[in-house]
N, CA, C and O atoms as a GROMACS GRO file, in nm:
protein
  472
    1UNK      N    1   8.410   7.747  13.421
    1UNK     CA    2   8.531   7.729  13.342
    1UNK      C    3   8.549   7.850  13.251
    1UNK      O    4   8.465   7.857  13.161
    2UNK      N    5   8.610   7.915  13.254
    2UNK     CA    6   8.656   8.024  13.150
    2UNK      C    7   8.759   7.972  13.019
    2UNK      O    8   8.834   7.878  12.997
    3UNK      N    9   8.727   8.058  12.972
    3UNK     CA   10   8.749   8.039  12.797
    3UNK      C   11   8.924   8.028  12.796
    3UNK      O   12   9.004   8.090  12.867
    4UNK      N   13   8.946   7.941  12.707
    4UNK     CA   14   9.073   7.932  12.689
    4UNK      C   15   9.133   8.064  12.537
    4UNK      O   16   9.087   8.093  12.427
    5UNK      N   17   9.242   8.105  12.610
    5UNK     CA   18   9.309   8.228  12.468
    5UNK      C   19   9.330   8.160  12.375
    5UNK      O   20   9.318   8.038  12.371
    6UNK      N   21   9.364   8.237  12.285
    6UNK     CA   22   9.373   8.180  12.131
    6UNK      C   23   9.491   8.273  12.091
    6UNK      O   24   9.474   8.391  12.060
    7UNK      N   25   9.654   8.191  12.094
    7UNK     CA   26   9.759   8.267  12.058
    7UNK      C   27   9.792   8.348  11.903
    7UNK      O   28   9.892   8.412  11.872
    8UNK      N   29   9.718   8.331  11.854
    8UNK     CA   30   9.767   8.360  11.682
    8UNK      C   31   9.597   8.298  11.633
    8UNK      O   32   9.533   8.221  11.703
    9UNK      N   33   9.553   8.347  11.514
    9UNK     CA   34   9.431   8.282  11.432
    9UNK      C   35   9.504   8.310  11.293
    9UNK      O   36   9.594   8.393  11.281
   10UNK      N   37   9.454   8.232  11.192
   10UNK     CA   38   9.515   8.232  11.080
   10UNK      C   39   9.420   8.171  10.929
   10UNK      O   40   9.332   8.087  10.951
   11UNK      N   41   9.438   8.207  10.818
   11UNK     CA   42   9.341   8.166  10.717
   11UNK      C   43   9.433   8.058  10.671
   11UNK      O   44   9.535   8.100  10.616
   12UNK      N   45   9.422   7.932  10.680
   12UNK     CA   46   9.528   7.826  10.564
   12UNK      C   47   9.478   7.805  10.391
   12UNK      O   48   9.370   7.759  10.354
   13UNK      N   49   9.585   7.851  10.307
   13UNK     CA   50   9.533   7.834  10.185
   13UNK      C   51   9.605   7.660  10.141
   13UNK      O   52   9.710   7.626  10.196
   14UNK      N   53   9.565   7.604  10.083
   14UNK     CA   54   9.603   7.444  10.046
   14UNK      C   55   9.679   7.509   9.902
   14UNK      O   56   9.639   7.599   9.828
   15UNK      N   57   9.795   7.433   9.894
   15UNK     CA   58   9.866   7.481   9.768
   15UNK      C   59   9.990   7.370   9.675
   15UNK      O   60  10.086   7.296   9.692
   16UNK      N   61   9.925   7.412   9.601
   16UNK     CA   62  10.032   7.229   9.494
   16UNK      C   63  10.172   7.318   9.481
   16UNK      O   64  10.272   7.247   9.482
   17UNK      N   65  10.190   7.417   9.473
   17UNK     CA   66  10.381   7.468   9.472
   17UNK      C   67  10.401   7.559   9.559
   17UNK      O   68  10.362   7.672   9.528
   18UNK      N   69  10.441   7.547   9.639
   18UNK     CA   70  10.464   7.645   9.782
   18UNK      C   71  10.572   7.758   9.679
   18UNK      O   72  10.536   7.875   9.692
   19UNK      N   73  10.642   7.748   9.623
   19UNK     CA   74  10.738   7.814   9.567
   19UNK      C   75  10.662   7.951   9.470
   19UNK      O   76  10.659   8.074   9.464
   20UNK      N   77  10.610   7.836   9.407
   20UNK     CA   78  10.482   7.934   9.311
   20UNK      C   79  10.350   8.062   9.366
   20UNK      O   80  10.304   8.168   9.322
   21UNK      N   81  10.331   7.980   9.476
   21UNK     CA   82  10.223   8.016   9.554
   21UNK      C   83  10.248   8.166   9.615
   21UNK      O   84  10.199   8.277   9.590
   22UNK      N   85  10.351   8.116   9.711
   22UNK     CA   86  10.409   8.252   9.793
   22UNK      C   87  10.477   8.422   9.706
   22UNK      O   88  10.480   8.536   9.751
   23UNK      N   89  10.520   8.369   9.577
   23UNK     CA   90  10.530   8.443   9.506
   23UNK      C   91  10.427   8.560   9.464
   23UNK      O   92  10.413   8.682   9.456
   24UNK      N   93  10.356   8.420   9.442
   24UNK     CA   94  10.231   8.487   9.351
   24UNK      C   95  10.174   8.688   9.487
   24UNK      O   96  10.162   8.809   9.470
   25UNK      N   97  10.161   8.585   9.601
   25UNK     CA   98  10.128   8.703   9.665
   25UNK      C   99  10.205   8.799   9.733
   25UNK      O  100  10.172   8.895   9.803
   26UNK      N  101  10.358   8.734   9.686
   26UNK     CA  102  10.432   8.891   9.751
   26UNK      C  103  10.460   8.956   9.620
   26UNK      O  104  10.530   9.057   9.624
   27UNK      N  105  10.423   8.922   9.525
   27UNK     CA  106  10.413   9.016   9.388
   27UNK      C  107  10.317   9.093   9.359
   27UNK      O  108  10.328   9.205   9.310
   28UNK      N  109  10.168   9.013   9.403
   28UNK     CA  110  10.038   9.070   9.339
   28UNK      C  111  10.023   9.178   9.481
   28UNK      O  112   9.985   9.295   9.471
   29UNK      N  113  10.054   9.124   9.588
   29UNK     CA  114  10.007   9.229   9.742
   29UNK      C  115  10.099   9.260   9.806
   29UNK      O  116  10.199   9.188   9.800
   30UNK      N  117  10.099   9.372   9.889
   30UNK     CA  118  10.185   9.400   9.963
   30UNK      C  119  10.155   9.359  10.079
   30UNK      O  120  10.087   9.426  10.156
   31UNK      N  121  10.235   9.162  10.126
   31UNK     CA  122  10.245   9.152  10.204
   31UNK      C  123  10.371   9.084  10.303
   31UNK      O  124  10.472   9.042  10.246
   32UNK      N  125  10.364   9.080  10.404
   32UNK     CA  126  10.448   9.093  10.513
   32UNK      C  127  10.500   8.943  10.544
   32UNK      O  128  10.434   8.884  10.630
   33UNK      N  129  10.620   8.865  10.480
   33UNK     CA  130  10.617   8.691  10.519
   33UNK      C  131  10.710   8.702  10.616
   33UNK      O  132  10.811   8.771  10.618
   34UNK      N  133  10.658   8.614  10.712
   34UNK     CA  134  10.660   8.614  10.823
   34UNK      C  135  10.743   8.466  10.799
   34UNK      O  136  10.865   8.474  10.806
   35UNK      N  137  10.676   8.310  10.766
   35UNK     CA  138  10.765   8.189  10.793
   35UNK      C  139  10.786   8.187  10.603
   35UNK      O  140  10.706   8.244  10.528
   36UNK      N  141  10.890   8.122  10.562
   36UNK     CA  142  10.906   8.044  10.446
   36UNK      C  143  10.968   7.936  10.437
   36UNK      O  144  11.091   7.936  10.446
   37UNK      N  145  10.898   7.823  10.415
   37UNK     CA  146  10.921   7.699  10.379
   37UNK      C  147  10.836   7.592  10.310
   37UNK      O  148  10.713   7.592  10.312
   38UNK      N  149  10.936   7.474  10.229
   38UNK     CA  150  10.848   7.402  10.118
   38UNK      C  151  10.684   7.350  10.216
   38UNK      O  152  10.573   7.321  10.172
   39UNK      N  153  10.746   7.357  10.376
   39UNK     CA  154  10.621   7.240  10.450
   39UNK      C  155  10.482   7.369  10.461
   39UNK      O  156  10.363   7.352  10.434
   40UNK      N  157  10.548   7.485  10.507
   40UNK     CA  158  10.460   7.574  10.564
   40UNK      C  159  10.533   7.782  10.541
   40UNK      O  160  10.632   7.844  10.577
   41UNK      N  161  10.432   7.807  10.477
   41UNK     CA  162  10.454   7.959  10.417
   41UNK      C  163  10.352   8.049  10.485
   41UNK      O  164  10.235   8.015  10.505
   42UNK      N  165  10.405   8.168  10.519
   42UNK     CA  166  10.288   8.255  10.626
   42UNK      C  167  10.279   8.351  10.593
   42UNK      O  168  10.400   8.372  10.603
   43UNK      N  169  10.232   8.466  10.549
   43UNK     CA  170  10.255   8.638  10.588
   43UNK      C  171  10.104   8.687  10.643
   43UNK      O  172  10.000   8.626  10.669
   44UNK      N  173  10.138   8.803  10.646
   44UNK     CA  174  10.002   8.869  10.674
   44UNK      C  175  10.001   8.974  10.595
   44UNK      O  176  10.090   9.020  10.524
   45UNK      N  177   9.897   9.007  10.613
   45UNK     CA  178   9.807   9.102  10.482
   45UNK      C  179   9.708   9.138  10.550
   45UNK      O  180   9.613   9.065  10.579
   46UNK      N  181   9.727   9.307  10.595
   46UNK     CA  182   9.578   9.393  10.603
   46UNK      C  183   9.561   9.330  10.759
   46UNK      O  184   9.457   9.340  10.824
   47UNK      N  185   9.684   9.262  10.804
   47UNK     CA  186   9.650   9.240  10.954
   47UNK      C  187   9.589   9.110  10.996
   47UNK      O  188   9.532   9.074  11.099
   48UNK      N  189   9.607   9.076  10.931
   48UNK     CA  190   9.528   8.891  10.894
   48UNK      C  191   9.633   8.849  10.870
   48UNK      O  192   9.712   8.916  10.804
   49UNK      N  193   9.668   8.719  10.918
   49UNK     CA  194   9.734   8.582  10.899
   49UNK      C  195   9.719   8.498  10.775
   49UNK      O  196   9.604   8.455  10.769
   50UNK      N  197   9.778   8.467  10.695
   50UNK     CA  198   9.733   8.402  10.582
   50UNK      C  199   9.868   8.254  10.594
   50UNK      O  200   9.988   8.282  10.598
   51UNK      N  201   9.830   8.143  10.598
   51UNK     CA  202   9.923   8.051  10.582
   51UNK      C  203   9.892   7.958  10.444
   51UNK      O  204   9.780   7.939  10.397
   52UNK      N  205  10.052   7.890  10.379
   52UNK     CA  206   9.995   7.840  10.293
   52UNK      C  207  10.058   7.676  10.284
   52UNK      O  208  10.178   7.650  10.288
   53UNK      N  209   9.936   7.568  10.267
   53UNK     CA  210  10.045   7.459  10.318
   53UNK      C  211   9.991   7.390  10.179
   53UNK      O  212   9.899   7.407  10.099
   54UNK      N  213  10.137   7.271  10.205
   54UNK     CA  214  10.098   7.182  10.061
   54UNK      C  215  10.004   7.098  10.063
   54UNK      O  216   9.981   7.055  10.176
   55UNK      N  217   9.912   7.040   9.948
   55UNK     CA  218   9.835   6.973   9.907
   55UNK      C  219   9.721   6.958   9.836
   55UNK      O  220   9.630   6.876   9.817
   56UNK      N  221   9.770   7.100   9.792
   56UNK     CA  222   9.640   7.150   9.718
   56UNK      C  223   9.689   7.059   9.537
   56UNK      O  224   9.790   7.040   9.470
   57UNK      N  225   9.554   7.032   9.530
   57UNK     CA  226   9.524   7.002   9.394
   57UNK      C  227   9.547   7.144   9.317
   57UNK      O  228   9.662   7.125   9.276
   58UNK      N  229   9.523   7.233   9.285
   58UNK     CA  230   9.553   7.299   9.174
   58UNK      C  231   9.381   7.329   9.086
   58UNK      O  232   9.350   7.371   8.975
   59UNK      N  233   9.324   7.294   9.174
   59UNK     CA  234   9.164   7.265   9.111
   59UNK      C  235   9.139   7.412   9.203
   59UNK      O  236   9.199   7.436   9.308
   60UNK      N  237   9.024   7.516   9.133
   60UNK     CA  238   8.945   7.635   9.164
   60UNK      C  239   8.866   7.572   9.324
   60UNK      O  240   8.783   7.481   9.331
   61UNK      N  241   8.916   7.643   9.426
   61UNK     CA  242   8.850   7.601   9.557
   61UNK      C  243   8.850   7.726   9.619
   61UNK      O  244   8.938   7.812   9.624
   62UNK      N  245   8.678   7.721   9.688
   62UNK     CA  246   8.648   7.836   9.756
   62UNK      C  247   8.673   7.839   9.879
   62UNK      O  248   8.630   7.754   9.956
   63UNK      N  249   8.759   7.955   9.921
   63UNK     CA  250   8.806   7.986  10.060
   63UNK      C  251   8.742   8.072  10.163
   63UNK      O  252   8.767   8.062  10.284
   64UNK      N  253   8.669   8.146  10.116
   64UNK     CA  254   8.586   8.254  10.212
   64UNK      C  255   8.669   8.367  10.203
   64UNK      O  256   8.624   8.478  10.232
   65UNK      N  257   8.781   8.351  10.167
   65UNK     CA  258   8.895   8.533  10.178
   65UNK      C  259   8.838   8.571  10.102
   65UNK      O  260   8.778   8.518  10.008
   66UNK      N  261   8.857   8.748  10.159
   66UNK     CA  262   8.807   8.838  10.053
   66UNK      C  263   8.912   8.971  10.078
   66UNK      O  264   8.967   9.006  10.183
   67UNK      N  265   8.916   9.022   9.959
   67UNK     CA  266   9.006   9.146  10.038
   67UNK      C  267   8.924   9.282   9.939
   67UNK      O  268   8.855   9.295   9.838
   68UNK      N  269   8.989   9.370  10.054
   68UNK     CA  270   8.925   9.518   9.990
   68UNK      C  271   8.981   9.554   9.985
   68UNK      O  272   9.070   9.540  10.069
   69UNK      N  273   9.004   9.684   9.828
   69UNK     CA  274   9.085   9.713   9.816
   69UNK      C  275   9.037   9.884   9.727
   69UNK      O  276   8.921   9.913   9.700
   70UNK      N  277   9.136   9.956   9.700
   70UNK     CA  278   9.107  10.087   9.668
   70UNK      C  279   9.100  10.098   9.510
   70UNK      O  280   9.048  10.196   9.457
   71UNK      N  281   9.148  10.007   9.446
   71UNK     CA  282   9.124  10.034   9.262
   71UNK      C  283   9.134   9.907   9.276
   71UNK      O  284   9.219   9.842   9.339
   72UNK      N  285   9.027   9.866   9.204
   72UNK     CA  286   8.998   9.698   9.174
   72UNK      C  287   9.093   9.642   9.056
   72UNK      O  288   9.168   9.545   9.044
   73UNK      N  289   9.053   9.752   8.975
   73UNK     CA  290   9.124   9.715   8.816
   73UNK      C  291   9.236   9.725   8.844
   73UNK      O  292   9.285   9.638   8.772
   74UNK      N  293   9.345   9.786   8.917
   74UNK     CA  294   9.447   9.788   8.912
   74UNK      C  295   9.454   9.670   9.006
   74UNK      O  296   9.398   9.596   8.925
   75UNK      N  297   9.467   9.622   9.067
   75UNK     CA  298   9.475   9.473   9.176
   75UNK      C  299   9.429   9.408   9.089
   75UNK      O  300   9.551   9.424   9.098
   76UNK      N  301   9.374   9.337   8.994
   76UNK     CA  302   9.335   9.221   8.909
   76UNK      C  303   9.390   9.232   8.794
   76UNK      O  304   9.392   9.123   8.736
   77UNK      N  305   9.461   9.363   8.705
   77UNK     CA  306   9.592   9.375   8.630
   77UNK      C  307   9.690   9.312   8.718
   77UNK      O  308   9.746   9.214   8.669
   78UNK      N  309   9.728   9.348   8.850
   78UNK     CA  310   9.885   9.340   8.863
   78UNK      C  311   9.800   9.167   8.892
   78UNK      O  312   9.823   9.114   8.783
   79UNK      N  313   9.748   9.100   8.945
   79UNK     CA  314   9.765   8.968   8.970
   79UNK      C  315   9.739   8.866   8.851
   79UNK      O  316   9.744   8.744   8.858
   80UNK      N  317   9.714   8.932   8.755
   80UNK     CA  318   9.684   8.828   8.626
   80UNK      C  319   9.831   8.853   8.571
   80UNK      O  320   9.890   8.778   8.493
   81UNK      N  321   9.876   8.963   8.623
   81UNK     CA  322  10.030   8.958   8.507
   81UNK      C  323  10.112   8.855   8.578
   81UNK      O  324  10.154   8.771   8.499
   82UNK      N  325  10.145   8.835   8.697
   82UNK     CA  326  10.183   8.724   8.833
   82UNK      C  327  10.151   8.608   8.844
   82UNK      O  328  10.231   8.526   8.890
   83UNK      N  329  10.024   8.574   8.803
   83UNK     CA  330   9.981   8.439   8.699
   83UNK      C  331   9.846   8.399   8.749
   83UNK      O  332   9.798   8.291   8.715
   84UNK      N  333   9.752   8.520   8.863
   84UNK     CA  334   9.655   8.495   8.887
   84UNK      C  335   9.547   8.518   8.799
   84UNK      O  336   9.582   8.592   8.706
   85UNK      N  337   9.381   8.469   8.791
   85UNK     CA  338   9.309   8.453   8.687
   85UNK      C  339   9.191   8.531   8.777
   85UNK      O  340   9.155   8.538   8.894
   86UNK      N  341   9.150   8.590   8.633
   86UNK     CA  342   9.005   8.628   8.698
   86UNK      C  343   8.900   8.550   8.673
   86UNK      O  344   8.886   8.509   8.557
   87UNK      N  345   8.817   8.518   8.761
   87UNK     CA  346   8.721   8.405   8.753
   87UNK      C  347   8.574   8.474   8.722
   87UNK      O  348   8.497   8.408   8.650
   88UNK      N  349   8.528   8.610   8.774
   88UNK     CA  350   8.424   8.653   8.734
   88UNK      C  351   8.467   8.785   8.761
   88UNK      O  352   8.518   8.825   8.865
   89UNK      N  353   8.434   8.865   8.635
   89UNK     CA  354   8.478   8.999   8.641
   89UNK      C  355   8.391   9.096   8.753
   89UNK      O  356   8.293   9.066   8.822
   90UNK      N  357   8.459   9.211   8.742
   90UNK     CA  358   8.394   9.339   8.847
   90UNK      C  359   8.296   9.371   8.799
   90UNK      O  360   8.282   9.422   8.688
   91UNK      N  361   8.197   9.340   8.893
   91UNK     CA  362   8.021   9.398   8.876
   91UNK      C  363   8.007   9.470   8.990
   91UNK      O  364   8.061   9.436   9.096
   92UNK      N  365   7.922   9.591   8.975
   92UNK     CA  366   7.837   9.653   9.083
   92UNK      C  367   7.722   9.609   9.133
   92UNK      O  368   7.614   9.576   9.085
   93UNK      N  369   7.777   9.615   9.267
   93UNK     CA  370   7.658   9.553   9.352
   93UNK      C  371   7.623   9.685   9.434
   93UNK      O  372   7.668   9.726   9.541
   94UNK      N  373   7.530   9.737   9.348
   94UNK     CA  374   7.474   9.898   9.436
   94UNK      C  375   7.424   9.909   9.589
   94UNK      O  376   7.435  10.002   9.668
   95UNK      N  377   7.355   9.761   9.606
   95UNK     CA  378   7.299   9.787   9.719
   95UNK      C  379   7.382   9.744   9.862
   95UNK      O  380   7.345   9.748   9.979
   96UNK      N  381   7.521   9.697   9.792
   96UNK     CA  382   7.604   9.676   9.896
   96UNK      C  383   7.722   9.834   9.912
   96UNK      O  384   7.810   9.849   9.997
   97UNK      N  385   7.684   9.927   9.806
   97UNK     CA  386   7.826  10.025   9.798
   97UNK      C  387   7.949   9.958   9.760
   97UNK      O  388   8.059   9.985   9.808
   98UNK      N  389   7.927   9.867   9.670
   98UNK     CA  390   8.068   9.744   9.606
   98UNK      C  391   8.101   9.713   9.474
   98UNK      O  392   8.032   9.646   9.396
   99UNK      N  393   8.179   9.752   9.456
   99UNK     CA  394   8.232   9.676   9.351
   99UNK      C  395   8.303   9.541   9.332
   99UNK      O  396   8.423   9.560   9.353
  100UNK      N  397   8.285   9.450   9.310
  100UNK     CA  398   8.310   9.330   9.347
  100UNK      C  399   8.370   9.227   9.196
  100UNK      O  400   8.315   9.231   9.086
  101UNK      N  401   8.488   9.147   9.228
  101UNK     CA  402   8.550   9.058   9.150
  101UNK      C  403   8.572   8.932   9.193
  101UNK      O  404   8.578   8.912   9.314
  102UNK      N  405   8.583   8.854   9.124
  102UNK     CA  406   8.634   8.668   9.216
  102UNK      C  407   8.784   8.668   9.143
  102UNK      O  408   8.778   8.709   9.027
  103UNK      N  409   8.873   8.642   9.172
  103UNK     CA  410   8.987   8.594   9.132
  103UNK      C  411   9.088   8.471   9.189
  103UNK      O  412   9.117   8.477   9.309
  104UNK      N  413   9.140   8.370   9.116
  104UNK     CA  414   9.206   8.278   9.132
  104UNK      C  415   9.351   8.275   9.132
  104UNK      O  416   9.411   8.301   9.028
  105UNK      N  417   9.414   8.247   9.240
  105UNK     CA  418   9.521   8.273   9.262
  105UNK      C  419   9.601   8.166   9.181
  105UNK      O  420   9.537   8.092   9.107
  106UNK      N  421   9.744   8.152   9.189
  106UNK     CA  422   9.799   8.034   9.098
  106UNK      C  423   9.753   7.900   9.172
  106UNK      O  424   9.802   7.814   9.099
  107UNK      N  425   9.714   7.862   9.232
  107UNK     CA  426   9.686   7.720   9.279
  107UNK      C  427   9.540   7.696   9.311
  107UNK      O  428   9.486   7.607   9.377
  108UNK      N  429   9.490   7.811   9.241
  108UNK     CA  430   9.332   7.809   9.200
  108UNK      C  431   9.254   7.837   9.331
  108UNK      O  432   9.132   7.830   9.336
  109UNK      N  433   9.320   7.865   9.421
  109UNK     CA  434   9.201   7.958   9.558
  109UNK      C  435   9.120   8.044   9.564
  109UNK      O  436   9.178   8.144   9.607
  110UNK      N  437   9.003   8.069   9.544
  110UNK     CA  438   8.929   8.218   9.505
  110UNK      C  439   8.894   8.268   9.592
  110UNK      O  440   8.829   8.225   9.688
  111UNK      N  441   8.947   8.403   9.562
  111UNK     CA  442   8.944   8.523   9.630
  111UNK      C  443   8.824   8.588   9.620
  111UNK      O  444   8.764   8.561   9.516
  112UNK      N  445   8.762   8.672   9.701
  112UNK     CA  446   8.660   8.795   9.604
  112UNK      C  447   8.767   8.916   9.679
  112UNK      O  448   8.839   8.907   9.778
  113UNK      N  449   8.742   9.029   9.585
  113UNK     CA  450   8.840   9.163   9.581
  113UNK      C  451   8.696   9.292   9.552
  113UNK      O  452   8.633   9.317   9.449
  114UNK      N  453   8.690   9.322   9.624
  114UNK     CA  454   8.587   9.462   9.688
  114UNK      C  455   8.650   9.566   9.659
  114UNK      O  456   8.768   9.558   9.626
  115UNK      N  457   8.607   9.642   9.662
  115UNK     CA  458   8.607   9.800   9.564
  115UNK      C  459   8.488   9.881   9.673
  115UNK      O  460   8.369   9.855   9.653
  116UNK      N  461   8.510   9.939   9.742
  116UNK     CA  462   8.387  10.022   9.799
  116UNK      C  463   8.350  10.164   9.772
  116UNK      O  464   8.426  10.259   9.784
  117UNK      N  465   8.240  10.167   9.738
  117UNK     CA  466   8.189  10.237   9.643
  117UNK      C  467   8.093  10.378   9.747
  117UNK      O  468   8.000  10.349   9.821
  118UNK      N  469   8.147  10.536   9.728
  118UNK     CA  470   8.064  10.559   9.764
  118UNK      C  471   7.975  10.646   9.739
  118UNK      O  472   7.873  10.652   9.808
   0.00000   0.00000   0.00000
C-alpha cells in the first residue's frame, strides 16, 4: 500500500476573537492571509500555514511555534505595541548560537522567537 499525499499541512492556533487575533499578526508579522472569517482565519508566514479557529479560552497555551527572526528586540517591541506580551525575556543560549524569547500573542498562544547568533 503506498502512502497517501497530504494536500496542504497547517499549524491551528485556538483563539477567543478571531477579529483580534488575525490582527494581532498581520500587524506584528509580515504575513500573507490567505482565508478570513469569524469560523476560520489562515495566512502563512515564512512558508508555513498558520490557521486560526475559535475557542480558545484566552488562557497562556503552549503551541510548539517558533519563529526566527533577524532582531529579536525589534519583533517583541512591534508585538507588545499590537497587544502581544512577553512571557520570558531574551536570554542567550550560547550553546545553541540563540538568542531566544517566549511571547504571547493576544489570545495567549506562546510563541518562542530565535535570534541566531553567530
Amino acid at each position: 500500500m503506498t502512502a497517501t499525499p497530504v494536500e496542504k499541512a497547517y499549524v491551528m492556533l485556538m483563539v477567543a476573537d478571531m477579529t483580534r487575533a488575525l490582527r494581532f499578526y498581520t500587524e506584528a508579522f509580515a504575513v500573507t492571509v490567505v482565508i478570513s472569517s469569524p469560523h476560520w482565519s489562515e495566512f502563512i508566514l515564512a512558508g508555513t500555514n498558520i490557521a486560526l479557529h475559535p475557542g480558545g479560552g484566552g488562557n497562556d497555551t503552549r503551541t510548539g511555534l517558533g519563529f526566527e527572526v533577524n532582531d529579536l528586540d525589534a519583533v517583541l517591541q512591534r508585538a507588545t505595541e499590537v497587544g502581544g506580551r512577553i512571557k520570558s525575556s531574551p536570554r542567550e543560549r550560547p550553546g545553541e548560537q540563540i538568542r531566544v524569547a517566549e511571547l504571547a500573542d493576544t489570545e495567549g498562544n506562546l510563541i518562542t522567537v530565535a535570534e541566531v547568533r553567530t
